[in-house]
N, C-alpha and C positions, 0 to 999 in steps of 0.2 A: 563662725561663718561657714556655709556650707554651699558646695559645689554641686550647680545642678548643670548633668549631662543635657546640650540642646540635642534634639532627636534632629538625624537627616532631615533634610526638608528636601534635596536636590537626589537626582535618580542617577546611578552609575552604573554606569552601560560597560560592561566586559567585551570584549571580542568575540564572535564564535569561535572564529578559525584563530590560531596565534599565529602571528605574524613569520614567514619563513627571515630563512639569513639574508637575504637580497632587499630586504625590505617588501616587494609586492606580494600582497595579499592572496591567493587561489582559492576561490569560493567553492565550498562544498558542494560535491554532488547531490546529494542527497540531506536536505535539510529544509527545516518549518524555514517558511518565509521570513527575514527580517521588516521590522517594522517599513524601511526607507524600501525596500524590492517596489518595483512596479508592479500593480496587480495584472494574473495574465486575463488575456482577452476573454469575453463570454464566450463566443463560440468555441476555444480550445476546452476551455471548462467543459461548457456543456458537453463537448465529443467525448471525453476522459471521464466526463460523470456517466454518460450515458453504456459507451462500452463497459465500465465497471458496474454500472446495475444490473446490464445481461447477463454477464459472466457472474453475477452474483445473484440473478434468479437461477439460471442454470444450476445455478450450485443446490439450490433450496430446493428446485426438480430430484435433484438426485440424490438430493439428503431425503428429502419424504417419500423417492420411491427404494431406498434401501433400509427404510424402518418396514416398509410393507416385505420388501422381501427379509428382511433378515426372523420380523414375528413368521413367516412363510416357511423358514429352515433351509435359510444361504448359510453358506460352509463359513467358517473361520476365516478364513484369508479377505473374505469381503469386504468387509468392515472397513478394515484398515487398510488395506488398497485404496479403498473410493476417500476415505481420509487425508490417506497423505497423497492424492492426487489433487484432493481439493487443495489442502496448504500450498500444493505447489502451483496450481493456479490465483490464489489469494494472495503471496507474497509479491508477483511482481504487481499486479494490481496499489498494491501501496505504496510498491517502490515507485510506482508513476505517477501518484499523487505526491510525493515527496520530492519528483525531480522538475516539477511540472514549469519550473522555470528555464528548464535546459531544452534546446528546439527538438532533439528528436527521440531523445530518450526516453520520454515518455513514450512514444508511440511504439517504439522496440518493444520497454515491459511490457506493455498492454498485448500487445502482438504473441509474447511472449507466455501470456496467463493463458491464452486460447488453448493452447493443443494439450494441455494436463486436463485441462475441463470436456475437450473433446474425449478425452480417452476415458475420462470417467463415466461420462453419459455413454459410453458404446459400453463400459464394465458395467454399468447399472442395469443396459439395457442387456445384457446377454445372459443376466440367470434370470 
């Protein structure tokens, strides 16, 4: 006689967060939406979509006018300045789609992506 394994048929849902010692749950900051979250509103969408696309044409502004200058003979330091000012404009940008079900924290990150992006387009524009 031989023993056939039945495959799951039923789905097991783990926790994100594990549960602290008090028993109540404290929902991550920063986290993909679980399937049961309520979807947010279109218009906070759309505002978080739409601020993240400027800040992320601006970025593409000053990525395609720092190949013109760098084929041009911008110094060394260029490069990587306008780089890590971009990542530092792009990181909270994600952290605010990631927080986007907390009420204001999105709008700090987003807030917060702007002036690394401002200083880049003034570094791009000054050589």
């Amino acid at each position: 006689m031989t023993a056939v394994d039945q495959s799951r048929t039923t789905r097991v849902v783990v926790p994100a967060q594990p549960r602290s010692e008090a028993g109540a749950e404290e929902p991550a900051v920063f986290r993909f939406p679980a399937p049961d979250d309520p979807p947010p509103t279109s218009g906070r969408m759309l505002a978080i979509a739409v601020y993240g696309t400027v800040l992320g044409l601006c970025g593409v502004g000053v990525g395609l006018y720092a190949v013109l200058a760098v084929f041009s003979g911008a110094p060394a330091w260029y490069l990587p300045v306008l780089a890590l000012l971009t990542l530092l404009s792009v990181a909270p940008v994600v952290a605010a789609f990631l927080a986007i079900h907390q009420r204001t924290l999105p709008w700090f990150l987003l807030f917060g992506g702007a002036p690394p992006m401002a200083v880049a387009v003034l570094v791009a524009l000054s050589y």
